[in-house]
C-alpha positions as CSV (number, residue, x, y, z in Angstrom):
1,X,148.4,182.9,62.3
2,X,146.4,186.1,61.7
3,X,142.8,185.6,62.1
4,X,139.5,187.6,62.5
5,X,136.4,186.5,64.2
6,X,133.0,188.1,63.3
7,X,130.1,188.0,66.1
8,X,133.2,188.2,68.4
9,X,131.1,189.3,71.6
10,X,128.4,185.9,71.6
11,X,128.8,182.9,73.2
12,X,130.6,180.8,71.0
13,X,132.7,183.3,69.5
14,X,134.1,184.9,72.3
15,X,135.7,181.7,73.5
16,X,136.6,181.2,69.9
17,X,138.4,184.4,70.5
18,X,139.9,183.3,73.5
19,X,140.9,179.6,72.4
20,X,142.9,181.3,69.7
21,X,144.7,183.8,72.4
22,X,145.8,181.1,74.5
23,X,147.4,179.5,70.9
24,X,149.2,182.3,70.3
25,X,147.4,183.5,67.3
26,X,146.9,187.0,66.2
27,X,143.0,187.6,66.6
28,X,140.8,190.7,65.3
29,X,137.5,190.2,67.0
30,X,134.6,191.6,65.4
31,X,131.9,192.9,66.5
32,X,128.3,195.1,65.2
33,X,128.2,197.4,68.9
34,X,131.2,199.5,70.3
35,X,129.7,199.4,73.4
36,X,130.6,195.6,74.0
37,X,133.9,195.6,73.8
38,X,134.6,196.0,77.4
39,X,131.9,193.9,78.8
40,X,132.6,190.5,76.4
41,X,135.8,190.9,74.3
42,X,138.5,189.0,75.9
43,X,141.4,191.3,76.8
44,X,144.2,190.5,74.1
45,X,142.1,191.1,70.8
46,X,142.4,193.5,68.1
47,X,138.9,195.2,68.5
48,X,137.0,196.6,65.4
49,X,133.3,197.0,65.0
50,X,132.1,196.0,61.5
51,X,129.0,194.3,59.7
52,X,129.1,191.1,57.8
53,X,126.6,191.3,55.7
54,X,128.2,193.9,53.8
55,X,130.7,192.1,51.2
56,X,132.8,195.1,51.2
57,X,133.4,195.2,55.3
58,X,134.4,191.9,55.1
59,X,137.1,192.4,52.2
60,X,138.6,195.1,54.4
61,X,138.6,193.0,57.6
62,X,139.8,189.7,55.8
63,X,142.6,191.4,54.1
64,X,146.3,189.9,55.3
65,X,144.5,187.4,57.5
66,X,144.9,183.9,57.0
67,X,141.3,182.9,58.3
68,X,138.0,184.5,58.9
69,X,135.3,182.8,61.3
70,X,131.9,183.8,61.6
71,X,130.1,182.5,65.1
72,X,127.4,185.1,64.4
73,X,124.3,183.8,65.1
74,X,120.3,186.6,65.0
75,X,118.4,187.3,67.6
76,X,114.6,185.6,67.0
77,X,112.6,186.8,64.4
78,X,115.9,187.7,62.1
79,X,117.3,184.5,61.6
80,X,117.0,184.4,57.7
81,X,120.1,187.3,58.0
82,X,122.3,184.0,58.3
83,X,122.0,183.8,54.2
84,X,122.6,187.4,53.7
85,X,125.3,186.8,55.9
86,X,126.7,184.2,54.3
87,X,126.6,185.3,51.2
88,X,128.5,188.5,52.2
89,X,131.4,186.5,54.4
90,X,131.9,184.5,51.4
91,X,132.4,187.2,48.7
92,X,134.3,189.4,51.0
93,X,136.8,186.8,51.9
94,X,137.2,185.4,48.4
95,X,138.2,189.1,47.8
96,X,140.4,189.4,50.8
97,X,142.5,186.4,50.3
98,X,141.2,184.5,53.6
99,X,139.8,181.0,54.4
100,X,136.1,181.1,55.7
101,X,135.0,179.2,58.4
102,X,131.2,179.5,59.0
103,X,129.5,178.0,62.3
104,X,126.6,176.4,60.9
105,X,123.8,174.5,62.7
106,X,123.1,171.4,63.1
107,X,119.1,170.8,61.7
108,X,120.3,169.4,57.9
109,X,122.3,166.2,59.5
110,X,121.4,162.9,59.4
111,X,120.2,161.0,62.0
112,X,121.9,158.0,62.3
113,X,119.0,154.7,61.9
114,X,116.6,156.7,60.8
115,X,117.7,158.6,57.2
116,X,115.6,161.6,58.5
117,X,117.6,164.8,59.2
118,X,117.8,166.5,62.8
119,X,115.3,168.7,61.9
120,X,112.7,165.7,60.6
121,X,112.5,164.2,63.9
122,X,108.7,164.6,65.5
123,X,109.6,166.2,68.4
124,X,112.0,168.6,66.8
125,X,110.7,171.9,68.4
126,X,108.7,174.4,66.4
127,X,110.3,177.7,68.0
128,X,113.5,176.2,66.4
129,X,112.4,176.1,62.7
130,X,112.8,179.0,61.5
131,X,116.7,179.1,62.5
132,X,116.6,175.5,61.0
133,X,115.9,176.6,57.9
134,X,118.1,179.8,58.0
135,X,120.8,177.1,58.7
136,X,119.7,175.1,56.0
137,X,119.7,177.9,53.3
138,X,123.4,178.8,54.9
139,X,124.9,175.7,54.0
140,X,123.3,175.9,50.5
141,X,125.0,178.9,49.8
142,X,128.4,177.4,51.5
143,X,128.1,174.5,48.8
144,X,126.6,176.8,45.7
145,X,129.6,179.2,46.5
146,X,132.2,179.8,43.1
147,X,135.5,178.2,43.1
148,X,137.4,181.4,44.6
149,X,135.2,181.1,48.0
150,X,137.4,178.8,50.2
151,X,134.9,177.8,53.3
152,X,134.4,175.3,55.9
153,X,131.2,174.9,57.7
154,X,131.0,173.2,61.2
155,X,128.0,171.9,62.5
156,X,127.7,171.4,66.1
157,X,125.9,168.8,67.6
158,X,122.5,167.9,68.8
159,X,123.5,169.9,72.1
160,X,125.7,172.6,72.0
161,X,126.6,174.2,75.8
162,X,128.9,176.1,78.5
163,X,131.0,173.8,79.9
164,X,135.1,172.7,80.1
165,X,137.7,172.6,78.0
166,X,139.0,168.4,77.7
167,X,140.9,169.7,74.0
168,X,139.1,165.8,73.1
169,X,136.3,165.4,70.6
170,X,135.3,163.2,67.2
171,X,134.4,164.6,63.9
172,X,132.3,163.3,61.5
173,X,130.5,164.8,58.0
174,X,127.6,164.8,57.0
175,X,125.6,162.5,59.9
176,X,124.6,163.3,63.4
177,X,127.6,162.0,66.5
178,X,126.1,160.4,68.7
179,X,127.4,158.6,72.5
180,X,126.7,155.1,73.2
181,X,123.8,156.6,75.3
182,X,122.7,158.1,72.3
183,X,123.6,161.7,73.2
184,X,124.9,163.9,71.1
185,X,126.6,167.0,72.9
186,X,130.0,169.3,73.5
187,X,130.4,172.2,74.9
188,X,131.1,175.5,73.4
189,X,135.0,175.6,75.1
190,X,136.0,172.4,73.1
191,X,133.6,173.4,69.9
192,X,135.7,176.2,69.8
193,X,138.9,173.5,70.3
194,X,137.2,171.8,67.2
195,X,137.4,175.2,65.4
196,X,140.6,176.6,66.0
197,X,142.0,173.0,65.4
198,X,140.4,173.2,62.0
199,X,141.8,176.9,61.5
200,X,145.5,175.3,62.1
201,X,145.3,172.4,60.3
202,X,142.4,172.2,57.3
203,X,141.1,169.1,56.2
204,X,137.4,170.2,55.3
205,X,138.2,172.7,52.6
206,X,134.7,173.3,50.7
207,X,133.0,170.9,53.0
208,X,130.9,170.5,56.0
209,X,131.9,168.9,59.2
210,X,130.7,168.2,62.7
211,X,132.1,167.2,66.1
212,X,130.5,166.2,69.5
213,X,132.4,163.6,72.0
């Protein structure tokens, strides 16, 4: 499978990369600055440095590719670039002929016994808010998108973190996974498991998902 990854160098998206190395998978790996190539791109990647807001960067990187990702994720105080972003990824891909998958967040799911979303709770932290909505407005775009866009958004848990690779997970839709201890947390190797696994084998075509163990 050919694939590109945009926001290739970040946290999730660089294991992304590397989860779909180890499958064997063609991967271009995106990202905005040269210069980070060497110091986060794993070694086995197609390298290319291009923006996804613009629509017509994305055509040309989407072209002959089966499926684009998009980890990217602004820096504080540019978060509403998510819907700009969005917006772009899914008219250049509808163009280019790939599958979108978009890492989303996780403030517009439900919380399970309470029919308040993540983002409702009282002790939902303010300096998270305005990525919250960014998220929010993301997924809106996702579902307003015309027929031609073919996306999947993922929505990590609660708790999203370094940690191992167990390839073991749930999913779920539209509400909150939570642990008997009411915890609701995976770490970025397996999210990316959850991705890739996605990629390979879609069964949330214009729809939103979410995982945690």
């Amino acid at each position: 499978m050919r694939m590109t990854v945009f926001g290739a160098a970040g946290q999730v998206g660089r294991r992304t990369v590397s989860e779909a190395l180890s499958r064997g998978h063609e991967v271009t790996a995106v990202v905005r600055d040269p210069a980070r190539y060497a110091s986060a791109l794993p070694p086995g990647a197609r390298r290319r440095s291009g923006d996804a807001s613009d629509p017509a960067a994305v055509a040309r990187l989407s072209r002959g590719q089966d499926v684009v990702i998009s980890a990217i994720r602004p820096g504080a105080g540019r978060e509403q670039e998510l819907v700009a972003t969005a917006e772009a990824l899914l008219d250049g891909t509808a163009r280019g002929g790939a599958r979108l998958l978009l890492v989303g967040g996780a403030s517009t799911l439900t919380v399970p016994g309470t029919g308040g979303t993540v983002a409702d709770a009282p002790d939902f932290p303010d300096d998270w808010r305005a990525i919250a909505a960014a998220c929010a407005a993301q997924l809106d775009v996702c579902r307003a998108a015309p027929p031609a866009a073919d996306w999947t958004y993922l929505s990590p848990p609660a708790l999203l973190e370094p940690g191992k690779r167990t390839g073991l997970y749930r999913s779920g839709s539209d509400t909150l996974l939570t642990d008997p201890e009411g915890r609701s947390v995976i770490s970025m190797e397996d999210f990316a498991v959850a991705l890739l696994d996605e990629a390979e084998r879609p069964r949330h075509r214009r729809a939103r998902f979410t995982v945690a163990y």
